[in-house]
C-alpha positions as CSV (number, residue, x, y, z in Angstrom):
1,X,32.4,13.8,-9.1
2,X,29.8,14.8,-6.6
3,X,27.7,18.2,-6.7
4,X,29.0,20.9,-4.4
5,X,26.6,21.0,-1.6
6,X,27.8,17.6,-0.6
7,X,30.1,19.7,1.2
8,X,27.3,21.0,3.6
9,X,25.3,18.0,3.8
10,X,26.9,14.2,4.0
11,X,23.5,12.9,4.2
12,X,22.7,12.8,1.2
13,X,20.2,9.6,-0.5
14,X,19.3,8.2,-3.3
15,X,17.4,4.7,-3.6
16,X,16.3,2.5,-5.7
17,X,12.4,1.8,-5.7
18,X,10.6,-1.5,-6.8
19,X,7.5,-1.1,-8.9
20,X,7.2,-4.8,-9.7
21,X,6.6,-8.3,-7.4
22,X,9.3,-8.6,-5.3
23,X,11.8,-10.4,-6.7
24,X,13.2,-13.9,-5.9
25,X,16.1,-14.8,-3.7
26,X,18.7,-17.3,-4.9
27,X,20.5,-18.0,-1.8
28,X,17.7,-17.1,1.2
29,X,21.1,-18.0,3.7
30,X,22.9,-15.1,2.4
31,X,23.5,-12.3,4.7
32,X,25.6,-9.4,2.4
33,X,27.5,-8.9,-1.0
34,X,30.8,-7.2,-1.3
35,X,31.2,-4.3,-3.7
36,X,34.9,-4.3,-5.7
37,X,37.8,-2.0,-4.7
38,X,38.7,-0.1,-2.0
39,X,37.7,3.4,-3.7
40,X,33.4,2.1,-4.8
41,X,31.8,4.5,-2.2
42,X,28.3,3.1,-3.5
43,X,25.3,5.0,-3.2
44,X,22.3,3.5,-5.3
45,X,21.1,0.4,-5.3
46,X,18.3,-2.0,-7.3
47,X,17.4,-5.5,-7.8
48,X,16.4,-7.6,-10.7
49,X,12.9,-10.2,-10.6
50,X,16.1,-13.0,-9.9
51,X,17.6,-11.3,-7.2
52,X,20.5,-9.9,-9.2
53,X,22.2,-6.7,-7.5
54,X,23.1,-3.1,-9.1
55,X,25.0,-1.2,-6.9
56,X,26.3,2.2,-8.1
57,X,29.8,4.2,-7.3
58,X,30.4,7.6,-6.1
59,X,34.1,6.9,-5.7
60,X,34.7,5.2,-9.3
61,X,31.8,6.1,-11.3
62,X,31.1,2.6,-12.2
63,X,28.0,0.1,-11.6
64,X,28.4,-3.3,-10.0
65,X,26.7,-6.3,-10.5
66,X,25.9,-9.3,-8.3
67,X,23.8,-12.2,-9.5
68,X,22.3,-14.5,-7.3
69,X,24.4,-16.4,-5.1
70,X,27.5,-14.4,-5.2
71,X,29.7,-12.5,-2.8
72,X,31.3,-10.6,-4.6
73,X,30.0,-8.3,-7.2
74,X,31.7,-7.6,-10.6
75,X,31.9,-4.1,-12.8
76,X,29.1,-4.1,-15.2
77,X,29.4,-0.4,-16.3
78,X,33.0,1.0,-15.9
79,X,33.3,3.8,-13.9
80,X,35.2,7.3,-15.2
81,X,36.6,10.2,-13.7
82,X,34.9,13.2,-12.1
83,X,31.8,11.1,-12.4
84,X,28.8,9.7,-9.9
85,X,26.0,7.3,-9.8
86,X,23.4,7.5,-7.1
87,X,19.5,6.1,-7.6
88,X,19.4,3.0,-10.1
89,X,16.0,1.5,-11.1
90,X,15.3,-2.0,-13.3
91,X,12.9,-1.7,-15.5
92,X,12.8,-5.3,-17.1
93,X,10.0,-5.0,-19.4
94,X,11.9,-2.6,-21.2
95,X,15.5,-4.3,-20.7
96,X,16.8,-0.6,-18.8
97,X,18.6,0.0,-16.0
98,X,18.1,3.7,-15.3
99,X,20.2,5.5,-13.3
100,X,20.7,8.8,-12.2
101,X,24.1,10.4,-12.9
102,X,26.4,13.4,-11.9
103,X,29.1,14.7,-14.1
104,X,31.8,17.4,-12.9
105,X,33.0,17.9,-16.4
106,X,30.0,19.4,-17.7
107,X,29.4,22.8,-15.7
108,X,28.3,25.0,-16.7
109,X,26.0,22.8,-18.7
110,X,23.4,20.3,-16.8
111,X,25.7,17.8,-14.8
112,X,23.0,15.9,-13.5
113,X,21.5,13.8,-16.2
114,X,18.7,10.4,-15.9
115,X,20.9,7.8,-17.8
116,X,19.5,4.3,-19.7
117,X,21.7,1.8,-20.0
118,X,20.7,-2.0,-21.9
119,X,20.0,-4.3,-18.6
120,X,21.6,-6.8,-20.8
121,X,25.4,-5.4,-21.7
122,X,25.6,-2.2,-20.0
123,X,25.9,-0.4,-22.9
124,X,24.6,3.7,-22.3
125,X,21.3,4.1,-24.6
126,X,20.7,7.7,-23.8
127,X,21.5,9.9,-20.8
128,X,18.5,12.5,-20.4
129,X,19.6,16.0,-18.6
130,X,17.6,17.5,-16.0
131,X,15.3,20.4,-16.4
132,X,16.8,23.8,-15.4
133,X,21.0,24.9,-15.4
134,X,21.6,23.0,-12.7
135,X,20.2,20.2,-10.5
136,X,21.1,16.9,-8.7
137,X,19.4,13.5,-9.9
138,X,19.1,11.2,-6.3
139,X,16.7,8.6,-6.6
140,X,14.3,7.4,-9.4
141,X,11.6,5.0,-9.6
142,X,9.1,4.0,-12.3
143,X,5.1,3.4,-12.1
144,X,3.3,0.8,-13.7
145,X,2.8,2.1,-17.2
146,X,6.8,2.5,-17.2
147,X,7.0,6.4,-17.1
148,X,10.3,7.1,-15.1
149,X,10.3,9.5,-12.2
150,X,13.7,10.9,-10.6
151,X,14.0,13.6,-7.6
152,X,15.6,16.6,-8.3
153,X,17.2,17.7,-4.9
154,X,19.1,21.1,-5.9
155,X,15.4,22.0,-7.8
156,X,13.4,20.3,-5.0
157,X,11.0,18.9,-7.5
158,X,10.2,15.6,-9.0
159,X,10.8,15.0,-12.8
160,X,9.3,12.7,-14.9
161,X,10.1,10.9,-18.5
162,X,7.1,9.3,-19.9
163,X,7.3,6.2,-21.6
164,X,8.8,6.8,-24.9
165,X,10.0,10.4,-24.5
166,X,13.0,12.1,-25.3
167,X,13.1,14.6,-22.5
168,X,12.9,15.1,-19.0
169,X,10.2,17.6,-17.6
170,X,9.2,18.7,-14.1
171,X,6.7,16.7,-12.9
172,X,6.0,18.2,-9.3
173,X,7.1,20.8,-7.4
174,X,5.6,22.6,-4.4
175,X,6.7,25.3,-1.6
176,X,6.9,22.3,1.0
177,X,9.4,20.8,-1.6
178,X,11.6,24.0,-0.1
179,X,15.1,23.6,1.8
180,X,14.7,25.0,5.5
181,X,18.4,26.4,5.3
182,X,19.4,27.2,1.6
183,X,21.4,24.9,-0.3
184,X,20.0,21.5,1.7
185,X,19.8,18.7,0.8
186,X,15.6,18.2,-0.2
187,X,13.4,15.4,-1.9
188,X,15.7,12.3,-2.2
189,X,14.1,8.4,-2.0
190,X,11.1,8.2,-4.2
191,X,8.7,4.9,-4.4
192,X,6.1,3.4,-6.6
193,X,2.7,2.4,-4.3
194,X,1.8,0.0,-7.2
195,X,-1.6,1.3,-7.0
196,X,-1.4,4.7,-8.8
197,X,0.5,7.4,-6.5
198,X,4.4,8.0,-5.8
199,X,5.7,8.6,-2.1
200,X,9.2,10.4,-1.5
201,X,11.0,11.6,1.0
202,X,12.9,14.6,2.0
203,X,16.0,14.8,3.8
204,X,16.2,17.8,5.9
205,X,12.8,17.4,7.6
206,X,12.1,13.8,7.2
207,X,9.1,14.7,6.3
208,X,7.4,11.6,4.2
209,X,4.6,13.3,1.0
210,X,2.5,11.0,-0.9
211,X,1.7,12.4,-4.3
212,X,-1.3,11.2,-6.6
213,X,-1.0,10.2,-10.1
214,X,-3.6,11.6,-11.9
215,X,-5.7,10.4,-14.8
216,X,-4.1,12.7,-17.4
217,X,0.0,11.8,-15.9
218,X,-0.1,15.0,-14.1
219,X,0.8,14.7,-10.5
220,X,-1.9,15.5,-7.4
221,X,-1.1,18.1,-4.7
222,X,1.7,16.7,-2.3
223,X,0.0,15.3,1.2
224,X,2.6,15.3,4.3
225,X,2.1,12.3,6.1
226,X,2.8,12.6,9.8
227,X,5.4,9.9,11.2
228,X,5.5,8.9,14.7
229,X,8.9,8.6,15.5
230,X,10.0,11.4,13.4
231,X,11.9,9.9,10.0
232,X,15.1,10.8,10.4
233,X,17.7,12.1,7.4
234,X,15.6,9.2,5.2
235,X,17.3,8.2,2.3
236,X,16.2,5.3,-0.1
237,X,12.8,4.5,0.5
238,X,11.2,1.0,-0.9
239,X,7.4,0.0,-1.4
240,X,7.0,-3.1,0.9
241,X,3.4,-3.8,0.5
242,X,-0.2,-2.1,0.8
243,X,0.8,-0.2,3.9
244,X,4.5,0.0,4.2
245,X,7.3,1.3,3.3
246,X,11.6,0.8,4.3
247,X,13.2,4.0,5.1
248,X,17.2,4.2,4.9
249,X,17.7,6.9,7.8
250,X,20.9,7.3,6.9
251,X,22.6,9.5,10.0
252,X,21.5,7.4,12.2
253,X,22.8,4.4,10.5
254,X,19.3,2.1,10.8
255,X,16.4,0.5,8.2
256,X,13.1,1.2,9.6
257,X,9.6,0.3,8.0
258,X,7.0,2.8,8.0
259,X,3.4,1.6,8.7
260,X,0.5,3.6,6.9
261,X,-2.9,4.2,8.5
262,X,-5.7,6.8,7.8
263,X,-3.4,9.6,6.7
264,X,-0.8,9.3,9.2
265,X,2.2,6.7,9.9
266,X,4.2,4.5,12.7
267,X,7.8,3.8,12.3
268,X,9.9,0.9,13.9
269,X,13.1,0.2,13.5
270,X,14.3,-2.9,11.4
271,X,18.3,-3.0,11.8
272,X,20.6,-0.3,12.9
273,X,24.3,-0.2,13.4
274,X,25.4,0.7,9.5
275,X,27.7,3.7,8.7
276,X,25.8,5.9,6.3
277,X,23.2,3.9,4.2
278,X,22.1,5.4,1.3
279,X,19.9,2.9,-0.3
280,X,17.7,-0.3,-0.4
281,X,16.4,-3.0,-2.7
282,X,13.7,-5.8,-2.6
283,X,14.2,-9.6,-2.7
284,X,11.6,-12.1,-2.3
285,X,13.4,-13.1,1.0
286,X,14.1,-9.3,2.5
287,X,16.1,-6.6,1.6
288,X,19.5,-5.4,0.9
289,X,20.5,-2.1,2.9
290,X,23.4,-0.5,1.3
291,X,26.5,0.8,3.6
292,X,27.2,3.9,1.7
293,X,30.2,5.7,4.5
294,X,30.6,8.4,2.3
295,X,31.6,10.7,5.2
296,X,34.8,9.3,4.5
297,X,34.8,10.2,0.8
298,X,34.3,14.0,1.5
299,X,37.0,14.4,4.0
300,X,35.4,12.8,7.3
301,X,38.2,11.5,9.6
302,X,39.0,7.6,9.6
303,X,39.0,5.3,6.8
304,X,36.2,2.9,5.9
305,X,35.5,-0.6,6.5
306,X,36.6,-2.7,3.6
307,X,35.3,-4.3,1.4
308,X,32.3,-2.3,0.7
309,X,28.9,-4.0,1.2
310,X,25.4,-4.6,1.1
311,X,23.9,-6.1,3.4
312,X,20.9,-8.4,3.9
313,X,18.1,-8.0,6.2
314,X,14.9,-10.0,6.8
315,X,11.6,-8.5,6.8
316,X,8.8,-9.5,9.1
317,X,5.4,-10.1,7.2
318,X,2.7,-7.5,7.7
319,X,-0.2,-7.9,10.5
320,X,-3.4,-8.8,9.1
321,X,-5.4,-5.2,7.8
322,X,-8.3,-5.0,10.5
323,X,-11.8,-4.9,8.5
């Protein structure tokens, strides 16, 4: 249920990115949500306008959902074997929840595939696979117009659905996209700026890109943004407001929110102390960092802490923009 090189790399990332107003929080006294079982192992994360909660499995297969106010979280989409989802994305105007997927039954055919499933039942509407004979579908996020965009980390590019299609195309791709050591693990969380341009992040560097939008849907040339401290292993990423952005670092177990100024960035830490976070979503109150400890899912000794969760962080307002 999980692509090969997971087997090199354990930091791997997907994320769910917000496009729309943050959404509202039910309960703002809440502090986490527990996934179901002892065998979730989520990975992907995303939020609903209400505050509702998508969390999705690596060890089952299966989405979870938590609607405002509750602990616990119920199966929405049951899972199945030697299958994965990682980056989810709500995309109410259309009623989807898109998710990227990874299926071990399908080599040598595509495994990784951007899945639609009805916000309202759950029921799969389409599953679209990736460009190319083999690729890995981490994170995805949509822009205003509701065109979908997913990372491909195996292809180290960034693919793109436009609104309407039937088929997945590569959207961006660039020699700074490139693994330093063969078979890394490269572009994983990926976020709408609301304002016409997509940021991602890759995992091996930690280096941060912005990418353009242009006028015809085409993507810009990719612009590294310098980060002081250095990002590290990011992966979900979240559009906070008009100058920053929550990066999942997830080796080091911490949420930090990046600050952008005049082509370059500040990071300081938010929350530290998870095991493996993979992902992040918005609610009008803060954010929900998601406690991945996948280590333990690909052999890592120990066992993890039970019951799965995600957990709730508060998020200081911006400082005023000098003029």
């Amino acid at each position: 249920m999980r692509p090969t090189r997971w087997l090199s790399l354990l930091t791997l990332a997907t994320t769910v990115t917000a496009c729309e107003p943050l959404p509202r929080d039910a309960d703002p006294g809440q502090t986490e949500v527990q996934l179901p079982g002892e065998d979730f192992y989520p990975e992907g994360l995303a939020a609903a306008s209400d505050g509702t909660l998508y969390a999705g499995s690596l060890g089952t297969g299966a989405i979870a959902r938590a609607r405002p106010g509750e602990l616990g979280a119920h199966v929405f989409v049951p899972g199945r074997a030697a299958f994965g989802v990682y980056g989810l994305a709500v995309d109410e105007a259309h009623g989807t929840l898109w998710a990227c997927t990874y299926d071990d039954t399908l080599p040598p055919a595509q495994p990784a595939h951007l899945a639609a499933y009805a916000l309202a039942t759950g029921e799969l509407l389409a599953s679209h696979p990736l460009p190319g004979p083999s690729g890995f579908c981490n994170d995805v996020t949509l822009d205003a117009a509701g065109n979908v965009y997913a990372t491909d980390s195996f292809a180290n590019s960034i693919v793109r659905l436009a609104l309407g299609g039937k088929e997945l195309t590569t959207w961006a791709t660039d020699e700074a996209f490139d693994p330093v050591t063969p078979g890394d693990i490269t572009l994983n969380g990926i976020a709408y700026d609301g304002a016409g341009g997509l940021h991602v992040v890759k995992s091996d560097t930690g280096t941060l890109f912005s990418i353009a939008i242009q006028a015809d849907g085409s993507a810009g040339v990719p612009v590294a943004i310098p980060v002081t401290p250095a990002i590290e292993s990011p992966d979900g990423l979240e559009w906070l407001d008009a100058q920053r952005l929550l990066v999942v670092e997830n080796a080091p177990g911490r949420a930090s929110i990046v600050t952008l100024s005049g082509g370059t960035a500040t990071k300081a830490v938010l929350a530290n102390g998870f095991v493996e976070p993979t992902a992040a979503a918005l609610t009008e109150g803060g954010a929900w960092v998601l406690e991945g400890q996948l280590g333990f899912l690909f052999g890592s000794p120990g066992v993890p802490s039970l019951p799965f969760r995600v957990h709730r962080l508060v998020v200081p307002p911006a400082a005023p923009l000098l003029p």
